[in-house]
C-alpha positions in Angstrom: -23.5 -8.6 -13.4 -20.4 -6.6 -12.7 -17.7 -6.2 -15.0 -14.8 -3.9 -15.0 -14.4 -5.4 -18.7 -17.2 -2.7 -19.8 -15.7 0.3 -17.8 -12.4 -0.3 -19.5 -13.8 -1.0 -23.4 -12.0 -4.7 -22.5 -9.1 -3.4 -22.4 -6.9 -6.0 -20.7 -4.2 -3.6 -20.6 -5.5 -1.6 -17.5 -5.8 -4.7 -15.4 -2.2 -6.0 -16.3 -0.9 -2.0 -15.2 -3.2 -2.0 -12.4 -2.3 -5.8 -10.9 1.6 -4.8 -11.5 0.9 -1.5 -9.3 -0.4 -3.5 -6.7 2.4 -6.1 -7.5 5.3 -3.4 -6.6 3.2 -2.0 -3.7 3.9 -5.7 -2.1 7.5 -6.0 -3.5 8.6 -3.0 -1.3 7.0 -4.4 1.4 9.1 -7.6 1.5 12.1 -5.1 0.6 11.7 -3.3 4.4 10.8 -6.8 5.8 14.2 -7.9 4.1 15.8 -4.5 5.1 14.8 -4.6 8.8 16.1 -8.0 9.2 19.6 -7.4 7.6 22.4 -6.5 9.6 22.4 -2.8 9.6 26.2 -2.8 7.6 24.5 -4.4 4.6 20.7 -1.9 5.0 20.4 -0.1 1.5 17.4 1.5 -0.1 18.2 -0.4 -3.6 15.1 -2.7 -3.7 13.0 0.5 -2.5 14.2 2.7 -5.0 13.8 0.3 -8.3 10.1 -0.8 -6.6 9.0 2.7 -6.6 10.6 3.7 -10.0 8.8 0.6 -11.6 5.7 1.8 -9.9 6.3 5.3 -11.2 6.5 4.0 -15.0 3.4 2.3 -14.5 1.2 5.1 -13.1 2.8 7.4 -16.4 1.8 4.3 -18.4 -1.7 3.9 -16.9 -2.0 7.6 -17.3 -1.3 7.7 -20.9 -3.6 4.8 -21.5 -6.6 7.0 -20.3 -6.0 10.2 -22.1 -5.7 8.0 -25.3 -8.4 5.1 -24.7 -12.2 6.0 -24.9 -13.9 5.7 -21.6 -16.2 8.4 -20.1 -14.8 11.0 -18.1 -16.7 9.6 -14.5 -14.4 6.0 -15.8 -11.5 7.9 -16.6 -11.4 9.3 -13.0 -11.9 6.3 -11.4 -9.4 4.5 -13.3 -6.7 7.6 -12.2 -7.6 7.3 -8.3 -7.1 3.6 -8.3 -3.6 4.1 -10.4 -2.6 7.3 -7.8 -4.2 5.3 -4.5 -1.7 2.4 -5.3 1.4 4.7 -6.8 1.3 6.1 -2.9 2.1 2.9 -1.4 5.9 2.0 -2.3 6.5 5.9 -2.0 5.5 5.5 1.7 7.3 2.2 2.4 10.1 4.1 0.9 10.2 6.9 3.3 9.9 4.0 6.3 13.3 2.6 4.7 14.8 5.9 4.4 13.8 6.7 8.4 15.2 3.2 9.2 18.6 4.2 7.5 19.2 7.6 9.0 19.1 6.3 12.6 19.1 2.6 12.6 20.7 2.2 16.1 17.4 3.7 17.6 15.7 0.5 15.9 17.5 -1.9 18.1 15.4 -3.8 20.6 12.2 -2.7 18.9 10.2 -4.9 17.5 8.0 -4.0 14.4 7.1 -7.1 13.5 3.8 -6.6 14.1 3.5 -3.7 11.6 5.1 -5.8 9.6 3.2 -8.4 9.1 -0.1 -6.3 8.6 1.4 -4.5 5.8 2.1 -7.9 4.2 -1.3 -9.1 4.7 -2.5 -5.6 3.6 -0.7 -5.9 0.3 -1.9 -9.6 -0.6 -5.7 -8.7 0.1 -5.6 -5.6 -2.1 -4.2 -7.6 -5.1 -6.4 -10.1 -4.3 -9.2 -7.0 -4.5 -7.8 -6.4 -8.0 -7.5 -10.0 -9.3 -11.0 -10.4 -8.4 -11.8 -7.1 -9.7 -10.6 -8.0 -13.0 -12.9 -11.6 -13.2 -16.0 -9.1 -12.1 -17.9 -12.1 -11.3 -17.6 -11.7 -7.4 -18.8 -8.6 -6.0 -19.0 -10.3 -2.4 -15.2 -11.7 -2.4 -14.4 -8.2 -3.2 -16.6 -6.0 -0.7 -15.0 -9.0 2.0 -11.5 -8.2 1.0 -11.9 -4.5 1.5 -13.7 -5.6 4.8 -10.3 -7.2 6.0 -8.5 -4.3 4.9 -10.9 -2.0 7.2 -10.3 -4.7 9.9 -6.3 -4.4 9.2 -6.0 -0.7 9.5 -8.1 -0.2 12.8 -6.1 -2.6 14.0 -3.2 -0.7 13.3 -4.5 2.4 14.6 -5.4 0.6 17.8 -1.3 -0.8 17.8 0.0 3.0 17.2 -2.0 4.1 20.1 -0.6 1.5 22.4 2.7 2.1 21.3 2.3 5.8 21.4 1.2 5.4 25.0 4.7 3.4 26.3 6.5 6.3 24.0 5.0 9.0 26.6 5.5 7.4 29.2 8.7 9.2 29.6 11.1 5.8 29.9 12.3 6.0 26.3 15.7 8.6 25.4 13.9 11.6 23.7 15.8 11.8 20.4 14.8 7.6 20.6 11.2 8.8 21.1 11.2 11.3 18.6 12.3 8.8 16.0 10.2 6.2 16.7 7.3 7.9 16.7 8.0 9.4 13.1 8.7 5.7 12.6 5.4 4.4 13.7 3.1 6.8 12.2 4.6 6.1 9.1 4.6 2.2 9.4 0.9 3.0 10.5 0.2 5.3 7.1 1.2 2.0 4.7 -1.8 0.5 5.8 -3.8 3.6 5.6 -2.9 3.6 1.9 -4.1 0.0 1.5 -7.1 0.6 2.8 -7.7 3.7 0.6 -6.9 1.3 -2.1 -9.3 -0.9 -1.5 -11.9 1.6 -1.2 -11.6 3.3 -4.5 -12.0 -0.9 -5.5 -15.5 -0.8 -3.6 -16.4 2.3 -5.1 -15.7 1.5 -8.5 -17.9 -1.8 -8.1 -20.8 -0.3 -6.2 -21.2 2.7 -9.3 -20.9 -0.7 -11.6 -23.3 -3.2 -10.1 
C-alpha cells in the first residue's frame, strides 16, 4: 500500500510545509477574487504580497528540510518539484493582481468570473490531492483529483481560445486588446500551474505504489 510516510522517514513535517504551500496557493486566489471585486480606489496588492512571501518561507523551509533529513536522492527530488510546482502558484496570481492594477479601467465590463472560479476549484482539488497524499491510503481519490485538474485546465485552454477569438476580431480598442490578452494568458497559466501540481502528486504515487 502507498504511503508518502516511507518516502519522507515519517516525517510529518513535510506534509504540514507541503499542505501550507498549497494553503497560500488558494489564499492568493481568494485575494484577486477579493481584489477584482473591490472598487478599484481601494485595489492593493497587500494580501498578494504577504501570500507569496509566506509561500516563499515555506519553499526555504521545505528546502532546508531535505538537505538535512535522510531521504534518497530520487525522494529528495521529488519532494523539491512538488515544493517549487506549488511556490509558482501565488507568484503567478501575483503577477494577474499586479496587471489588474496597472490598467484597471481596461477591466471594466469584462467578466473573468469564469477564470475565476476555475482557479478556485483548481486550488481546493490540489490540496485535496495533498491531504489525501498525506493519509496514502487512496491512490484512486488522488489519480481522480488530478483527473479534475486535467479536466479544469483544458477547459481553460478551450475558454482562452474563445476569448482570444472575440479579442481578434478587431471590435476591442488595441491598447484594451493588448492588455487583456496579457491578462488572460496569465489567468489561463494559474491553472496550468495547478495542474503541474497535481502531476508531480501522480508521479510521486505511481514511483510509490
Amino acid at each position: 500500500m502507498f504511503s508518502l510516510q516511507k518516502l519522507l522517514g515519517k516525517e510529518d513535517k513535510f506534509f504540514d510545509l507541503l499542505e501550507a504551500s498549497a494553503e497560500e496557493g488558494r489564499a492568493s486566489v481568494q485575494a484577486l477574487i477579493n481584489l477584482v471585486k473591490s472598487a478599484e480606489e481601494a485595489r492593493t496588492l497587500e494580501d498578494f504580497v504577504a501570500a507569496r512571501r509566506k509561500e516563499k518561507r515555506i519553499h526555504a523551509q521545505i528546502s532546508e528540510m531535505v538537505a538535512t533529513t535522510f531521504v534518497t536522492a530520487l525522494e529528495r527530488e521529488d519532494i523539491e518539484a512538488l515544493s517549487f510546482a506549488l511556490y509558482r502558484i501565488p507568484k503567478t496570481v501575483e503577477k494577474v493582481g499586479e496587471r489588474i492594477l496597472i490598467a484597471p479601467h481596461f477591466l471594466t465590463g469584462v467578466n473573468i468570473s469564469r477564470q475565476l472560479a476555475m482557479m478556485e476549484k483548481s486550488t481546493d482539488t490540489l490540496l485535496l490531492m495533498l491531504k489525501e497524499l498525506r493519509r496514502g491510503v487512496n491512490v484512486e481519490k488522488i489519480y481522480a483529483h488530478n483527473e479534475q485538474l486535467q479536466a479544469i485546465e483544458g477547459e481553460a485552454d478551450q475558454l482562452v481560445l474563445e476569448l482570444l477569438r472575440d479579442l481578434y476580431s478587431g471590435k476591442h480598442e488595441p491598447l484594451k486588446a493588448v492588455f487583456l490578452k496579457e491578462l488572460y494568458d496569465l489567468l489561463e497559466k494559474v491553472t496550468d500551474r495547478c495542474r503541474d501540481s497535481g502531476n508531480v502528486i501522480n508521479q510521486i504515487v505511481l514511483k510509490n505504489s
